[in-house]
C-alpha positions, 0 to 999 in steps of 0.5 A: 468436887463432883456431886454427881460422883458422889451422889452416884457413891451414896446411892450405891451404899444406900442400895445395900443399905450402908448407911454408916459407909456412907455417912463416913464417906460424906465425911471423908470427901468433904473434908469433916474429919476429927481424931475426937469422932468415935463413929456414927451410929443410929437413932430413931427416924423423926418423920419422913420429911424431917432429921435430927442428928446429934453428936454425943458423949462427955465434954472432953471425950470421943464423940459418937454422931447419931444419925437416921436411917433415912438420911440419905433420903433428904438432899445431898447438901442439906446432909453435908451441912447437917454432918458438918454441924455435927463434926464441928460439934465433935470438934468442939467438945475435943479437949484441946478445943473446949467450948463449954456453953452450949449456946456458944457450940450451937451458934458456931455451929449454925454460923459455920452451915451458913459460911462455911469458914472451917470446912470450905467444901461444905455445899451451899444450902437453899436460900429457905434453909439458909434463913432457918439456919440463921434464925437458929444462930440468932436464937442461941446468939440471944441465949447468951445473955443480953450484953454478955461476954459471949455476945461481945465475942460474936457480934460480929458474926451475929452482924453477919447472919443478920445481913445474910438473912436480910438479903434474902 
């Protein structure tokens, strides 16, 4: 995969203020496509230096990703990570793949942007990015419930975030 093409592509559709074309082509070329994603739209911008995106719509339905106007101006790899947290999301609520707790979602989510094991293309993020995605999925991980089922599920996973951010 050549970033620099890409980067090259986005920055065209930013030129003419494409977001949206642009959005879906980081989904295209980086493999994060789902038949449960009914398309992007906009959300209100944070602050310059920070972005949220959100994936929306019922449990069991089509999920629309809200993104920020300004997403393209953050670094390439922390938007396709960002996206790919998202597009598991919408993965995640389809209704052939339920995964009902949120805490369950998120912790997949944040393990997925550290390991990337369902969208290998997926660019790796800095280290400080990696630690803060990390510690996230051991939050949500904590949220499930000392000693519960969930985290019987993960703890495997939790063993590895735990010595990614460790390594560091």
């Amino acid at each position: 995969m050549n970033l620099e093409n890409i980067t090259d592509h986005l920055k065209a559709y930013k030129q003419h203020d494409q977001i949206i074309d642009a959005a879906n082509f980081v989904i295209s070329s980086f493999g994060l496509e789902h038949e449960n994603f009914a398309g992007f739209g906009f959300r209100t911008e944070l602050e310059p230096n920070k972005m949220l995106l959100t994936a929306e719509g019922e449990i069991g339905g089509m999920q629309m990703v809200m993104i920020p106007r300004n997403l393209f101006d953050f670094d390439l790899n922390l938007v396709v990570n960002m996206l790919a947290h998202e597009m598991l999301h919408v993965r995640q609520k389809a209704p052939e793949n339920l995964v009902e707790d949120k805490n369950e979602r998120e912790f997949q989510a944040y393990y997925e942007m550290l390991f990337h094991k369902i969208f290998p293309q997926v660019p790796e993020v800095s280290d400080f990015h990696k630690k803060f995605f990390g510690e996230k999925a051991l939050e949500y991980y904590k949220r499930m419930g000392e000693g519960s089922e969930l985290q019987t599920k993960y703890a495997e996973q939790k063993l590895e975030v735990e010595n990614l951010i460790n390594s560091f």
